[in-house]
C-alpha positions as CSV (number, residue, x, y, z in Angstrom):
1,X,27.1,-21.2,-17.6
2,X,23.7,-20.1,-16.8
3,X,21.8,-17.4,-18.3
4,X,20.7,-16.3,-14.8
5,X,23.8,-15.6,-13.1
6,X,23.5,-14.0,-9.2
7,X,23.9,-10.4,-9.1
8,X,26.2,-9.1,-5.4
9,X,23.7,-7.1,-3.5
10,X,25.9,-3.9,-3.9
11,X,25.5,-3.5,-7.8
12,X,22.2,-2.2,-7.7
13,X,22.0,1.5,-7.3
14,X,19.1,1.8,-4.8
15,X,18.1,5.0,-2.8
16,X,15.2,4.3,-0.8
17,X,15.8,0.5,0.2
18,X,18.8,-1.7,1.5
19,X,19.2,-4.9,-0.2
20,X,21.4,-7.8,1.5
21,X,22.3,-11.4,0.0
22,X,24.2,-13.8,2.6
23,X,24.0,-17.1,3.1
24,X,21.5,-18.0,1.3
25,X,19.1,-15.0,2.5
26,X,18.0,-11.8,0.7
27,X,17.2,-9.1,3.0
28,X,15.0,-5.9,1.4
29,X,14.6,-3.4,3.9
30,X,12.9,0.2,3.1
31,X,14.6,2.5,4.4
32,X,12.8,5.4,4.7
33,X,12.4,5.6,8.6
34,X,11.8,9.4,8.8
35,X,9.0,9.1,6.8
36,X,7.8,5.8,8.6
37,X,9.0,3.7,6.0
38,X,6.4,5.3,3.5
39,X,6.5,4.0,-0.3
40,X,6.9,6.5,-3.1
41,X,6.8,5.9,-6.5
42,X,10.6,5.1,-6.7
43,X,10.5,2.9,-3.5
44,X,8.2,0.6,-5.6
45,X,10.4,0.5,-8.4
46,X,13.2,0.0,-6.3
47,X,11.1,-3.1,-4.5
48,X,9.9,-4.5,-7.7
49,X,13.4,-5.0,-8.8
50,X,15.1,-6.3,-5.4
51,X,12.4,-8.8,-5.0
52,X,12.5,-10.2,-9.1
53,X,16.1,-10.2,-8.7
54,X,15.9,-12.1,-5.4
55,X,13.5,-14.5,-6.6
56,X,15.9,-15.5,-10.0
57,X,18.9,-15.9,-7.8
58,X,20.0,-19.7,-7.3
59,X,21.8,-18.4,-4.2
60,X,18.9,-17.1,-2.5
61,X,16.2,-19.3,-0.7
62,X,14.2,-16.9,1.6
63,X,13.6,-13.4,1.4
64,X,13.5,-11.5,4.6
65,X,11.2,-7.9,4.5
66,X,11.5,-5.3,6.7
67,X,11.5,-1.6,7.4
68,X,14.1,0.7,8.8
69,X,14.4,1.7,12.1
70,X,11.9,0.6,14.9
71,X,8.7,2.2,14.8
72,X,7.5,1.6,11.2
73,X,7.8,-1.7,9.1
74,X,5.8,0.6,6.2
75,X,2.8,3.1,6.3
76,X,1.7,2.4,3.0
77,X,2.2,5.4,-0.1
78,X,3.6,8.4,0.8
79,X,0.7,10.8,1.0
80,X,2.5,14.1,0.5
81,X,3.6,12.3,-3.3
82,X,-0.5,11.1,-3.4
83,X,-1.7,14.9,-2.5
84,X,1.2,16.4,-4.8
85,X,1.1,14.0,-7.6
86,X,-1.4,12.3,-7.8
87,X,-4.8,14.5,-7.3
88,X,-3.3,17.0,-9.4
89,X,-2.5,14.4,-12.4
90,X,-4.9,11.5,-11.7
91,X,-4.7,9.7,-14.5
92,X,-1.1,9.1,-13.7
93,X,-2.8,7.4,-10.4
94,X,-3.6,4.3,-12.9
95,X,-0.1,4.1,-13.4
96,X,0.7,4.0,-10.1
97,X,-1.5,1.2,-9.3
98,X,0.3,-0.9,-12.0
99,X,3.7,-0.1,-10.5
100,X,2.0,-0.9,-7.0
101,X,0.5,-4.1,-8.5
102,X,3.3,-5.4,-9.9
103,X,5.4,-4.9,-7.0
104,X,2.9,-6.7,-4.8
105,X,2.9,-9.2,-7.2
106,X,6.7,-9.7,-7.2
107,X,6.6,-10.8,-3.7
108,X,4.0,-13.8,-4.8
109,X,5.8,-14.8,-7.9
110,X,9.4,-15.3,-5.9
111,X,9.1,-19.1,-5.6
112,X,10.4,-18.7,-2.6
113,X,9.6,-18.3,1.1
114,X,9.0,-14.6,1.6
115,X,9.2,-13.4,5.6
116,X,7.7,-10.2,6.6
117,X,9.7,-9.1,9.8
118,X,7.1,-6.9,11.6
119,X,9.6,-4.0,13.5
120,X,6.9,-1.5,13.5
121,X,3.7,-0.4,12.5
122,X,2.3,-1.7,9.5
123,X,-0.5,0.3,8.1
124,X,-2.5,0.9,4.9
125,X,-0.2,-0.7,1.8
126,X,2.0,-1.9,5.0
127,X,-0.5,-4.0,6.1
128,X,-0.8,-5.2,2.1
129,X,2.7,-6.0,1.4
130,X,2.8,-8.3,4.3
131,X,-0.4,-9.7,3.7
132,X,1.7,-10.6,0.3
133,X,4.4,-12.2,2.4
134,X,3.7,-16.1,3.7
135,X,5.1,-15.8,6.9
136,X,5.1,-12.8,9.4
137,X,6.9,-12.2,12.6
138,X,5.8,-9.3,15.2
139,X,7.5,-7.4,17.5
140,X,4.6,-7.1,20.5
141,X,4.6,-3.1,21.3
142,X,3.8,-2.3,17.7
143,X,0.3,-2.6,15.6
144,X,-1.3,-3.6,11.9
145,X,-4.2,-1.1,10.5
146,X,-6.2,-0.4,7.1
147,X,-6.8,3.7,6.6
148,X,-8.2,4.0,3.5
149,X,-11.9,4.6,4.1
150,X,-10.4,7.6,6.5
151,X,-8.3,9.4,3.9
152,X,-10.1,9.2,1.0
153,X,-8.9,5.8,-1.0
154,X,-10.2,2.0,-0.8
155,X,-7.6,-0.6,0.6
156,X,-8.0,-2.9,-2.9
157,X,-4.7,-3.5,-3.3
158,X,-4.7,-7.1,-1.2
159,X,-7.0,-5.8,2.0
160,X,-10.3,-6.4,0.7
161,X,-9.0,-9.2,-1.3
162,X,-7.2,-11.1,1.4
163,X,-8.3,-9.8,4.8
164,X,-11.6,-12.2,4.1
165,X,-9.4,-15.4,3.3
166,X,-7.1,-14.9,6.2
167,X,-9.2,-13.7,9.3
168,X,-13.0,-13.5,7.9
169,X,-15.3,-11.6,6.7
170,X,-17.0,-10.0,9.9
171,X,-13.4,-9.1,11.0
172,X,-12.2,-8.4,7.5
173,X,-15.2,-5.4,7.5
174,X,-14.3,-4.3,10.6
175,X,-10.8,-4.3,10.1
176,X,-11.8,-2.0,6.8
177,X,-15.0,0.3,8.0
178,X,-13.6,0.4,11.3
179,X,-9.7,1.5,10.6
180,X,-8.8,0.9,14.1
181,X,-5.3,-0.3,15.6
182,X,-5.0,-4.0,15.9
183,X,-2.2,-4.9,18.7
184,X,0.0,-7.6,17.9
185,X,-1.7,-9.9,20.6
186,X,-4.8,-9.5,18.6
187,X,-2.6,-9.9,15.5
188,X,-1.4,-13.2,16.2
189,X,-5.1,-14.2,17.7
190,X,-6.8,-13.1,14.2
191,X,-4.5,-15.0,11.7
192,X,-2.6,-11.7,10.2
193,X,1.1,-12.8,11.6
194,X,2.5,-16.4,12.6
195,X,4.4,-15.4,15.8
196,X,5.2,-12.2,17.9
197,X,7.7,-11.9,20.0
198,X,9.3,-8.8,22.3
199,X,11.3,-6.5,20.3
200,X,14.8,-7.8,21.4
201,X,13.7,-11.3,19.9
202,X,12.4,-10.1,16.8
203,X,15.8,-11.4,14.7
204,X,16.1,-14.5,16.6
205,X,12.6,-15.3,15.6
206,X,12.6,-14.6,11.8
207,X,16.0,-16.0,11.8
208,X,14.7,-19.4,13.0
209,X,11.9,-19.8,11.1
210,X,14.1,-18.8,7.9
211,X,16.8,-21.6,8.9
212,X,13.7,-23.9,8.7
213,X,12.8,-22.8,5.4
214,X,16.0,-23.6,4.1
215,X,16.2,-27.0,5.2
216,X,13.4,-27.9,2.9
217,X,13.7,-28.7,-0.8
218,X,13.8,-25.9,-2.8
219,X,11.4,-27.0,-5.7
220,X,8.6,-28.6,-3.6
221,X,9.0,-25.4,-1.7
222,X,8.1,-23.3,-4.9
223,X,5.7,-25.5,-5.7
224,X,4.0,-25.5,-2.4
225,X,3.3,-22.1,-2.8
226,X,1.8,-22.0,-6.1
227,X,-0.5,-24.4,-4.8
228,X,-1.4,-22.0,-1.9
229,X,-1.6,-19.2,-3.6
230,X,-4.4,-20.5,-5.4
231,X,-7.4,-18.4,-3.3
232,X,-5.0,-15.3,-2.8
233,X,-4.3,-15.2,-6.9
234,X,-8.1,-15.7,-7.3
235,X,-8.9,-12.9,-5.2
236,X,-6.3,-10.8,-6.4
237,X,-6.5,-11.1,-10.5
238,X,-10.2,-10.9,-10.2
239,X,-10.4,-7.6,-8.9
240,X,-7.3,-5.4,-9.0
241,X,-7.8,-4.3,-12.9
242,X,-11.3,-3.2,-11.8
243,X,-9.5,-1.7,-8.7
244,X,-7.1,0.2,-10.7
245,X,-9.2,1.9,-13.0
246,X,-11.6,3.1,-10.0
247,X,-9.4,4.6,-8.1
248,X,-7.2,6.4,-11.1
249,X,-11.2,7.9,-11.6
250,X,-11.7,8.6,-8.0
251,X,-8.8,10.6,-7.2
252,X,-10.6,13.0,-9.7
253,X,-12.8,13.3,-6.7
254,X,-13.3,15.7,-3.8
255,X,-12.8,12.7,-0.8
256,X,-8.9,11.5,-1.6
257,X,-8.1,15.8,-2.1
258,X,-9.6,16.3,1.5
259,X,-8.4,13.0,3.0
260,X,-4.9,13.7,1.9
261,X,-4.4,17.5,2.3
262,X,-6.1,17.0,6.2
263,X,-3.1,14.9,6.7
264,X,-0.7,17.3,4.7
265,X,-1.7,20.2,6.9
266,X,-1.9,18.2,10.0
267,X,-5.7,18.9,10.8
268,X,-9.4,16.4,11.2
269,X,-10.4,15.3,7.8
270,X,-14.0,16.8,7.2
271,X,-15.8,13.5,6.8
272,X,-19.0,14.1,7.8
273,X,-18.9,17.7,6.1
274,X,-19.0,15.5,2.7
275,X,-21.9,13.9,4.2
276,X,-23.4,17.0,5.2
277,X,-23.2,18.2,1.6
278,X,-24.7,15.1,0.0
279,X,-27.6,14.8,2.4
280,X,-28.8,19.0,1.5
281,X,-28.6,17.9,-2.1
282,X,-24.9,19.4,-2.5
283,X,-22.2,18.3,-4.4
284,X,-19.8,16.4,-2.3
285,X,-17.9,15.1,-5.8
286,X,-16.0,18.6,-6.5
287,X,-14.1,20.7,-4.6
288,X,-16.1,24.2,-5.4
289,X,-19.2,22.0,-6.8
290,X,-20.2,21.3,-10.4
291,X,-18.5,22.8,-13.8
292,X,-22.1,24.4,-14.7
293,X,-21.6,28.1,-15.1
294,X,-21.0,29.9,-18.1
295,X,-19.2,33.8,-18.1
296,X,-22.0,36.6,-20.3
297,X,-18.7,38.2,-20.5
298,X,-15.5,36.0,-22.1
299,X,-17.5,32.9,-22.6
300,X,-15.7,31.0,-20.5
301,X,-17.4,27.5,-19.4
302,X,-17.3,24.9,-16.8
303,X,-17.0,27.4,-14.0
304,X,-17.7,25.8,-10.8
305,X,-21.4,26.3,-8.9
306,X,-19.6,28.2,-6.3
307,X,-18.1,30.0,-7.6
308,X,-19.2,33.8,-7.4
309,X,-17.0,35.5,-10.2
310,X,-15.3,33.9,-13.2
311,X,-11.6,32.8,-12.6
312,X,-11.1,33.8,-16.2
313,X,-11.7,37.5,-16.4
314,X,-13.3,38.5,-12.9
315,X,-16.9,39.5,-13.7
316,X,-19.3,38.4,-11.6
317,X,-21.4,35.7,-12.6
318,X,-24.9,36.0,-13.4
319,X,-27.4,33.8,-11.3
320,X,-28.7,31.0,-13.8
């Protein structure tokens, strides 16, 4: 009897991701395509366990990712739960990023031959998660991107770590200052995917290479990728605590509260408004400025620079 028996597919409980064990294939799929296969909080939690349980089941020797639908494989977090959650509480942002982290790293530690099929866009923590994979299949009409230096975060959570190993560093910067769409063509030319294929292919593809995976031996296959994990777990475990802890402390700042509510309410982020600020001398760390004022009146401290009256009893604030 072993003490790691194989769970069916249909006993977990999961509301944001399908889950599918057959023939010797698990298939995770988010399955959030009206919201372009966006992560929240749960998603992760939901990922972390498909892909542990995945990796502990004897009847399961590759591991098939995907994303609902056809125009997203994932867009990364779900920036509405970032603007709602997260810069109003962000201190909880540091326990995002372990969630996110370990989920990442459940993909790595399967021991087995993780596939990421590519149905749509994959963008921001998209792009991560199948950086994580060690195989990726592309449909051709879709596209890989980074965002994060155009909505206010830092793409740390395997794009600056990885991007470098797997295409170099000038295209790794480019691929991170620039935030530009990367076609699949130029996917497959770069390193980022192993094949791309048109659409109507796409399961043909991952299928075959997956049937090649399984005619391999199962533990020099685990092995093998231990061994060639080696630079991505170097990368990886020597920067994401560091990565965590800055961006739990940025998201205290004014750039992910613009970068996210411009997307919220649909309109251009103010990037060069920040700039503006910083160049005059300005703050362009707080929303209204610096906690520096001080109401004659109540007493009340820490009242933002710009602010003209105090938010705690009204009086207008004396100039200082």
């Amino acid at each position: 009897m072993t003490l790691f028996p194989s769970k069916a597919a249909s006993d977990f409980d999961f509301q944001d991701i399908l889950y599918e064990k057959k023939d010797l294939i698990a298939r995770i799929t988010i399955n959030r395509p009206k919201k372009y296969n966006a992560y929240t909080t749960n998603t992760l939690k939901e990922l972390g366990t498909a892909f542990t349980d995945a990796s502990n089941d004897d009847q399961v020797g590759v591991i098939i990712f995907t994303g609902a639908g056809e125009k997203a494989f994932c867009t990364g977090g779900d920036v509405k739960e970032y603007a709602e959650e997260y810069t109003q509480r962000p201190r909880d942002y540091w326990k995002y990023m372990g969630l996110f982290s370990g989920y990442i790293e459940s993909i790595m530690r399967t021991g087995k031959v993780t596939i990421a099929r590519l149905n749509g866009m994959a963008v921001g923590g998209g792009n991560e998660s199948q950086l994580a994979c060690d195989l990726a299949v592309m449909a051709d009409d879709t596209f890989i991107s980074q965002v994060g230096t155009s909505v206010g975060s830092v793409a740390c959570g395997g794009a600056t770590q990885w991007l470098p190993i797997l295409v170099g560093d000038r295209r790794a910067r480019e691929i991170l200052f620039l935030n530009q769409r990367i076609p699949a063509e130029k996917a497959l030319e770069w390193g980022l995917v192993n094949k791309v294929v048109p659409r109507e292919k796409l399961d043909e593809a991952v299928d075959e290479i997956a049937q090649l995976c399984l005619d391999k031996f199962p533990e020099c296959t685990r092995y093998t990728k231990a061994q060639l994990n080696y630079w991505k777990d170097s990368a990886w475990y020597a920067t994401i605590g560091h990565a965590r802890d800055w961006l739990s402390t940025h998201f205290t700042s004014l750039e992910p509260y613009e970068g996210m509510m411009a997307f919220v309410e649909k309109r251009e982020t103010r990037h060069r408004e920040l700039r503006e600020k910083a160049a005059a001398g300005e703050s362009s760390e707080f929303l209204w400025g610096p906690y520096m004022h001080t109401c004659a009146k109540c007493g009340a401290k820490g009242i933002p620079a710009q602010f003209d009256y105090c938010g705690a009893c009204g009086t207008k604030l004396e100039e200082e």
